[in-house]
C-alpha positions in Angstrom: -6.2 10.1 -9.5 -7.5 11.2 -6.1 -10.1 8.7 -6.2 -7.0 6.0 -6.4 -5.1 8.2 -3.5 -7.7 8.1 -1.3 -8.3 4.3 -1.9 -4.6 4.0 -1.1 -4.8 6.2 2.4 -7.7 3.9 3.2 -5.3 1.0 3.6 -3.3 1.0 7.1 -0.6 -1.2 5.0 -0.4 1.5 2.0 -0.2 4.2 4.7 2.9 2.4 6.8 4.7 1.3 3.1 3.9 4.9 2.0 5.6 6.9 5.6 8.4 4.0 5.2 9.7 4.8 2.0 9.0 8.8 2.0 11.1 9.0 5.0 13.8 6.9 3.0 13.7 8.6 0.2 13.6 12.4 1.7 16.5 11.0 4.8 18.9 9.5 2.6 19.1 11.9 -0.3 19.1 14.3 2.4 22.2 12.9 4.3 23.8 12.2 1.3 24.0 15.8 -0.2 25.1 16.4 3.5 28.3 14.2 3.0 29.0 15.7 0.1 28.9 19.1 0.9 31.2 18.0 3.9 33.5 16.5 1.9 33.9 19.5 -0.6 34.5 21.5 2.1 37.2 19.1 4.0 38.4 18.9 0.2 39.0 22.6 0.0 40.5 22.9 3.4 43.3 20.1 2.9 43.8 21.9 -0.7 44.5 25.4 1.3 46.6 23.9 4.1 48.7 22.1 1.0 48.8 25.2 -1.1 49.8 27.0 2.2 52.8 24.4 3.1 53.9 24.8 -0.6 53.7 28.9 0.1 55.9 28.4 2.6 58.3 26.8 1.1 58.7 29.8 -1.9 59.1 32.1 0.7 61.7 30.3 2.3 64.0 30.6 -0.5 63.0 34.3 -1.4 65.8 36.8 -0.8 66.0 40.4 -1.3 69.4 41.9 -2.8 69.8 45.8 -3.8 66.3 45.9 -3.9 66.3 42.9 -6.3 64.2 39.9 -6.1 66.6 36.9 -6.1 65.1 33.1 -6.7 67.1 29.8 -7.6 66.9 28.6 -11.0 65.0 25.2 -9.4 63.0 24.7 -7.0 62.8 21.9 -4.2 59.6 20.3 -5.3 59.6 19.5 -8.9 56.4 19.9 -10.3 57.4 23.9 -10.0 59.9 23.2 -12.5 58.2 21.3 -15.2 56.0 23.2 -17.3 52.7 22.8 -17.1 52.5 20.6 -14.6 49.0 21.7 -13.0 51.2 23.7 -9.6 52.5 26.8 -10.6 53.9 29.9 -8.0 53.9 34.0 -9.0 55.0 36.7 -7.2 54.4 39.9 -7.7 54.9 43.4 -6.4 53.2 46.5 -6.1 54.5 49.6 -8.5 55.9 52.7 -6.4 52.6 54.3 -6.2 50.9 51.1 -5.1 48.0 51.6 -7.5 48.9 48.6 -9.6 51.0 45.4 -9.3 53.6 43.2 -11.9 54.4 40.1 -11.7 58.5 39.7 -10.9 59.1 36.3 -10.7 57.2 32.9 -12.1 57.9 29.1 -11.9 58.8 27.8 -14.8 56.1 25.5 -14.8 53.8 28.1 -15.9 55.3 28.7 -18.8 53.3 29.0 -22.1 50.2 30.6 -19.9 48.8 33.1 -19.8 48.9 35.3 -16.8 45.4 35.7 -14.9 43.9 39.0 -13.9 43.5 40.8 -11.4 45.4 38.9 -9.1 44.6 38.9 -5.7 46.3 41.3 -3.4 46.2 40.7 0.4 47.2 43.0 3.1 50.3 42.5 4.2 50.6 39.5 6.5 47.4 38.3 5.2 46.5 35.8 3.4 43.6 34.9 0.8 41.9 32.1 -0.9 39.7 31.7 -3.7 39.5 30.4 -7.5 40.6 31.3 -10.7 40.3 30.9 -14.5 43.4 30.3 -16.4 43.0 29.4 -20.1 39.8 28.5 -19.4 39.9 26.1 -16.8 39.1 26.1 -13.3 42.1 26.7 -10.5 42.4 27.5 -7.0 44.9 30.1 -5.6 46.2 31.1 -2.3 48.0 34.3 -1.9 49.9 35.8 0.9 51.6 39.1 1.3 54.7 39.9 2.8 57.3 42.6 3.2 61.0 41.6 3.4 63.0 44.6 4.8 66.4 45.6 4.0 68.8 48.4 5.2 70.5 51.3 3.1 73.0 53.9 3.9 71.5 57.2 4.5 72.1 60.4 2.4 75.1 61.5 4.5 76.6 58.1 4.1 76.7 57.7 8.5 73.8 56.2 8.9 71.7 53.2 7.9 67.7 53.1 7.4 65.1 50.1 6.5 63.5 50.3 3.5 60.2 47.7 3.1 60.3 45.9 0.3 56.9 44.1 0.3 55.8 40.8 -2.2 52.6 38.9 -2.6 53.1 35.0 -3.1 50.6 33.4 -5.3 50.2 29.5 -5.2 48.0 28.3 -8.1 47.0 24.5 -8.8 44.1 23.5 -11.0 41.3 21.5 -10.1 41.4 18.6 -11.4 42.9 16.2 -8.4 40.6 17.7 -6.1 37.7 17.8 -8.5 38.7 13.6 -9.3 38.7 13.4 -5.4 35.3 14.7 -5.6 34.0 12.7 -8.0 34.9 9.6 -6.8 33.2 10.5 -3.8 30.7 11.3 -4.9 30.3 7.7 -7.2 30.6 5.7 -4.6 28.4 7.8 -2.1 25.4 7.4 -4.0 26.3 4.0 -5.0 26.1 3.0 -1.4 23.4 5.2 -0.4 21.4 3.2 -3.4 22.3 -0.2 -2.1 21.5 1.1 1.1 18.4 2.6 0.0 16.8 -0.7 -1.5 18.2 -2.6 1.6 16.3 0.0 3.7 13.3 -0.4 1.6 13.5 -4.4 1.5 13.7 -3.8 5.6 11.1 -1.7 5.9 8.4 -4.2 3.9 10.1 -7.4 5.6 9.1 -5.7 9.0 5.6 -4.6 8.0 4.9 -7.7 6.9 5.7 -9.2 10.1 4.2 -6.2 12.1 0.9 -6.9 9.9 1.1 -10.8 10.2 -1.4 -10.9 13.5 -3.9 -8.8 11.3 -3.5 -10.7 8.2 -4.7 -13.8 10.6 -7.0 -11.8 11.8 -8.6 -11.0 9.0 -8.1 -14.7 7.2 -10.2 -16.2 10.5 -12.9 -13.6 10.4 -13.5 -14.7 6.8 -13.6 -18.5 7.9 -16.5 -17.0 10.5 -18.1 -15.4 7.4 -18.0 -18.3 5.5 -19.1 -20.4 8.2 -15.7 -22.9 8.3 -15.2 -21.6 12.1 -17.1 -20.2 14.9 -15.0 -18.3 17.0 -11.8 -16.6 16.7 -9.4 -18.7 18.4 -5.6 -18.1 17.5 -3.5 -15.9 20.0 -2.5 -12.4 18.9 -0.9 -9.4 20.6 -2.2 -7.4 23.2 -3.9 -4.3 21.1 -5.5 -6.9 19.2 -6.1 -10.2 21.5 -8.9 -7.9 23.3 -10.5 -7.3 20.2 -10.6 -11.0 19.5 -12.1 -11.7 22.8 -14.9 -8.9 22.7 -15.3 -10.6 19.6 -15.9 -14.1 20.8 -18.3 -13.1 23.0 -20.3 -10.9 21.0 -20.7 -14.2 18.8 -21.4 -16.4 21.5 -24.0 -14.2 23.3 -26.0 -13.8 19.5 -26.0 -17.4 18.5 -26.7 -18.2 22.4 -30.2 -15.3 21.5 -30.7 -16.9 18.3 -30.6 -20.8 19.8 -33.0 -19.4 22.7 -35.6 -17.2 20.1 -35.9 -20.5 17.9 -36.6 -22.3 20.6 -39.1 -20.3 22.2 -40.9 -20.1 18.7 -40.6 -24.2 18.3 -42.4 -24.7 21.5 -45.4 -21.6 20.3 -45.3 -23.6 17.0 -46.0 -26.7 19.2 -48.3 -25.9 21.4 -50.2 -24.1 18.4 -50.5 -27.1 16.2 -51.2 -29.4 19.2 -55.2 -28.3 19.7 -55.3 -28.0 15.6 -53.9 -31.7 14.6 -56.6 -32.4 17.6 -59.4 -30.7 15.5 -58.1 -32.0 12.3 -58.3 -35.9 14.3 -62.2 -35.7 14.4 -64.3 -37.9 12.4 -67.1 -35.0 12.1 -65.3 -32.6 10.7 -66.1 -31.3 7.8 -63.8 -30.8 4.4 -64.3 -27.1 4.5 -63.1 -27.2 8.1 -61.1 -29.3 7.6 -59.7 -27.3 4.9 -59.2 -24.4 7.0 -57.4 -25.3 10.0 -55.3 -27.0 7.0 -54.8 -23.4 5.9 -54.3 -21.9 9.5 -51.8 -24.5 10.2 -50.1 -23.0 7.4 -50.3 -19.7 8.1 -49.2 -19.7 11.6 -46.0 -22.0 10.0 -45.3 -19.0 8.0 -45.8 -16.5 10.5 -43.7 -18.2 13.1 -41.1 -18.7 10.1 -41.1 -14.9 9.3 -40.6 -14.2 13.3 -37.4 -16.5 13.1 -36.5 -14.6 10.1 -36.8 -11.1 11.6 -35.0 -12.6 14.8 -32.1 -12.9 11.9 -28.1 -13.1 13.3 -26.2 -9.1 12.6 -23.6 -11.3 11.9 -24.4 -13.5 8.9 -22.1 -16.6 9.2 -21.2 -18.5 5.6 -23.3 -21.1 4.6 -21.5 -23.8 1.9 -24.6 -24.0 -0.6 -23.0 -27.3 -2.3 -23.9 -28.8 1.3 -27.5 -28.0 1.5 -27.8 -28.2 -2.2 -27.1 -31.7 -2.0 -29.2 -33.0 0.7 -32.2 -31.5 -1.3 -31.2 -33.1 -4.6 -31.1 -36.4 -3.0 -34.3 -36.0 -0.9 -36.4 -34.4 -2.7 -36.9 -37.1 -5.9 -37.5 -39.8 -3.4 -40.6 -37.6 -2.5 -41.9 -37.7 -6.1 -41.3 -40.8 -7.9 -44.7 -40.5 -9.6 -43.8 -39.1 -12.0 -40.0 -39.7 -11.4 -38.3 -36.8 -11.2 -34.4 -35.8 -12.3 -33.1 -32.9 -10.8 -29.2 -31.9 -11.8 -27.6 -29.8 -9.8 -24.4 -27.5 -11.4 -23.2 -26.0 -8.0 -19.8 -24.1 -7.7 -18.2 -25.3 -4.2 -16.9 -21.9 -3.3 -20.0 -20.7 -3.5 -20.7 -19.5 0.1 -24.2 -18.0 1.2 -23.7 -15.4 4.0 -26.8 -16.8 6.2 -28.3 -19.1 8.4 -27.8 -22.5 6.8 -31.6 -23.0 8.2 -32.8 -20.0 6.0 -31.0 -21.5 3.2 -33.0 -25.1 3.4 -36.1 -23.1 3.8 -35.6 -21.0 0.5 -33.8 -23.7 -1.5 -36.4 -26.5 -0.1 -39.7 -24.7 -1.1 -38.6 -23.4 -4.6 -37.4 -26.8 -5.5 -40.2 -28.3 -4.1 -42.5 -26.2 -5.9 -40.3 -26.8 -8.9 -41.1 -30.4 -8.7 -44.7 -29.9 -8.4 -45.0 -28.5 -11.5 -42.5 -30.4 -13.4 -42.6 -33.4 -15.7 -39.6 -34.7 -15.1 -36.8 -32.6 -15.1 -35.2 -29.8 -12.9 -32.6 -28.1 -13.5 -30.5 -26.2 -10.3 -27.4 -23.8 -10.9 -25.6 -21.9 -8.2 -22.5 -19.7 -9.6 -20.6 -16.5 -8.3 -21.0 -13.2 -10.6 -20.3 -9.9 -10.1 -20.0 -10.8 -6.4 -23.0 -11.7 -6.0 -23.9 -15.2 -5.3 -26.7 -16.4 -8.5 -29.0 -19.5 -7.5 -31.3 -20.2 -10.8 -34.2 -23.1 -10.2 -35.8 -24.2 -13.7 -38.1 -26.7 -14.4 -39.9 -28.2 -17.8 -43.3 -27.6 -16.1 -46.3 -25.5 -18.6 -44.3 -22.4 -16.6 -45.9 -19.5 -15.0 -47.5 -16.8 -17.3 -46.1 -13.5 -17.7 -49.3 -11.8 -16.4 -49.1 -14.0 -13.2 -45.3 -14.1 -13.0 -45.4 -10.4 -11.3 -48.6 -11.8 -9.1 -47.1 -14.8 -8.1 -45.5 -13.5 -4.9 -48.2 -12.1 -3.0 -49.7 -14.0 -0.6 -52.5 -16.7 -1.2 -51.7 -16.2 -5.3 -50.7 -19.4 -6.3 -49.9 -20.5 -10.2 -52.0 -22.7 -11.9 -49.6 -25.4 -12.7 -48.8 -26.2 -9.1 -51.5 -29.5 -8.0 -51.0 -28.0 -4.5 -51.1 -24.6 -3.4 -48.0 -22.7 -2.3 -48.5 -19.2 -2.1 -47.2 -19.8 1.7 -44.1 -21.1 0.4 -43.3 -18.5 -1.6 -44.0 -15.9 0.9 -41.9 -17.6 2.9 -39.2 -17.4 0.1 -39.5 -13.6 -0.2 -39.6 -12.8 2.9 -36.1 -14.7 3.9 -34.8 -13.1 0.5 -36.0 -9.6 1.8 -34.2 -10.5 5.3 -30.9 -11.2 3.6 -31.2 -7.9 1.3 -31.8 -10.4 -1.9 -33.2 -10.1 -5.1 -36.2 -12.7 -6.1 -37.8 -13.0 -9.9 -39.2 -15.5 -12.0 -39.3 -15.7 -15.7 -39.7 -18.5 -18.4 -36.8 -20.9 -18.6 -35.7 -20.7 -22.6 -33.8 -24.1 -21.6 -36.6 -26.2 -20.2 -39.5 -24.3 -21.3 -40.7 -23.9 -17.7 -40.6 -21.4 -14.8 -36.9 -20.3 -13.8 -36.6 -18.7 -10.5 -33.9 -16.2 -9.9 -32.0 -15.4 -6.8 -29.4 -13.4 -6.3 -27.1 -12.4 -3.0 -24.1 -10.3 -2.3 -21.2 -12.2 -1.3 
């Protein structure tokens, strides 16, 4: 699991798609449970300025007579009259000693309920909100005290006092319109948030994408450099990352521009060595031992010079196509040895791509197959495929093969296998020592399909 995290914070696109939709998906839950706190609470406040305005209106038709609360038989808004209609109005007083209160009066729409406890009792000229149970379900109730006064003669009949006569008006209305308000709301807050969400999210990618475009070019012509289809980067990209590109370009110029100049000052060394030894080698006197070794120095200092080259390899190894040089061998090399004729089939994958000098590619292909032919009757077989990303170039011929006691011999210098009519021991080194330079693998084995030697090679891709 963190092994697949950390693979995923690795990735600059993962990271932005991963900041892009935590920050959707923590903001717009977020700002939706926002909204619908503040509509619950603009809900509540609309439900206690209507429960006031219908507070008001019971108290406007309240009178006091002979200490006697009087109320009409019907009230102006209807749903007080029929019963249990959801809006419902109480009023109740407090008993002489003020320690408990009764209910006087109540709308005949609550008829057939029962009456809640513990009703709320606000000081006088103050009011009160809250919520209540009434037969089990859910109700809001505002409740406002007042105290109507009225005036009675005195004791000695000449005088008049006030007497307070205070009431607490209770407005009660269930739930369930506010709650539906609520709900519906809600629904359709979510909904949208949703749809916004996903539009948000295909956004977000749409806009990545294009913000990551330059790089995905980027990356596509730095693969056609690997590969060896391009040379230079050449397309035009944004600021941060045209800079880059030209660093880039000239990094790539300057080591082919080293490369080009080391081969060429080993070509002329190569030169000017095997100038005075093909002048040696030109002499009527000279004996076959001699003649023998300056044949054998010649091929030394070829080898040498070749393993210079190789150490002088590029950092950057650009893509060779091996179908290319694959094919100029296979029709070459049997024009070379037509006694006896030999076949060679090639079975080359053309995606295969070997990440090297195309020169270090002739130079190992050309000796092995040419070695290949030496010992072979008449057939050889060549087969380049891709596995396990690694490229897999297998040589086989139907020669008498190399034995297994010399097959782990056969690669140190001067050891040459008994089969060959010429010797190549310097060819082979050769072949190691460019296989070494490209971090290869080399082995030979017997060929179970030709009955020969089979040469293995294989190179990460």
């Amino acid at each position: 699991m963190l092994s697949k995290l950390s693979s995923l914070t690795n990735s600059l696109k993962a990271r932005l798609i991963i900041s892009a939709l935590l920050l959707i998906l923590v903001l717009l839950p977020l700002i939706g449970f926002t909204l619908n706190d503040a509509f619950k609470q603009q809900v509540s406040a609309s439900a206690k300025n209507e429960l006031k305005a219908y507070l008001y209106s019971i108290l406007a038709v309240t009178e006091i007579d002979n200490g006697q609360l009087l109320m009409p038989e019907a009230l102006a808004d209807n749903q007080f009259n029929v019963i249990q209609s959801g809006l419902f109005a109480l009023i109740s007083t407090p008993s002489p000693d003020k320690k408990t209160t009764s209910v006087t009066w109540q709308s005949n729409s609550f008829l057939g309920l029962d009456l809640p406890d513990n009703l709320p009792q606000p000081e006088i000229g103050q009011s009160q909100f809250e919520e209540i149970v009434i037969d089990g379900q859910p109700h809001i109730i505002y409740s406002y005290s007042a105290s109507f006064e009225r005036k009675i003669l005195s004791n000695d009949g000449l005088s008049t006092e006030n007497i307070a006569f205070p009431i607490t008006v209770h407005i009660i209305k269930d739930q369930l319109d506010y709650q539906a308000q609520i709900d519906l709301f809600s629904q359709h807050l979510w909904s949208w948030l949703l749809i916004l969400m996903v539009f948000l999210v295909l956004v977000q990618l749409a806009w990545l994408l294009w913000t990551l475009k330059p790089l995905a070019q980027f990356k596509r012509e730095l693969n056609d450099i690997e590969q060896g289809k391009a040379t230079e980067i050449k397309a035009n990209y944004p600021n941060e990352l045209q800079a880059v590109a030209k660093q880039l370009n000239t990094l790539l110029n300057t080591e082919q521009s080293q490369r080009k100049r080391y081969r060429n000052a080993l070509s002329d060394l190569a030169h000017s060595l095997k100038t005075p030894l093909a002048v040696i080698q030109s002499q009527k006197d000279l004996s076959k031992s001699s003649f023998e070794q300056t044949n054998i120095i010649s091929r030394i200092i070829s080898h040498q010079l070749k393993r210079a080259q190789t150490a002088a390899g590029a950092s950057w190894h650009l893509g060779t196509a091996v179908n290319k040089v694959a094919d100029k061998l296979v029709r070459t090399l049997p024009k070379i040895y037509r006694e006896p004729q030999i076949a060679i089939s090639a079975n080359v994958d053309n995606e295969c791509i070997f990440k090297g000098d195309e020169a270090d590619l002739t130079e190992i292909l050309g000796n092995l197959l040419d070695n290949a032919c030496k010992a072979a009757k008449q057939d050889v077989q060549l087969t380049v495929t891709t596995e396990n990303n690694k490229l897999c170039i297998i040589i086989e011929d139907d020669g008498s093969g190399i034995s297994p006691e010399k097959q782990s011999e056969i690669f140190e210098r001067g050891i040459r296998a008994d089969s060959y009519q010429q010797g190549h021991g310097i060819g082979l080194a050769i072949v190691r020592d460019l296989v070494d330079s490209y971090q290869g693998q080399l082995s030979v084995s017997s060929s179970e399909r030709l009955g020969g030697a089979k040469f293995k090679l294989e190179f990460n891709t």
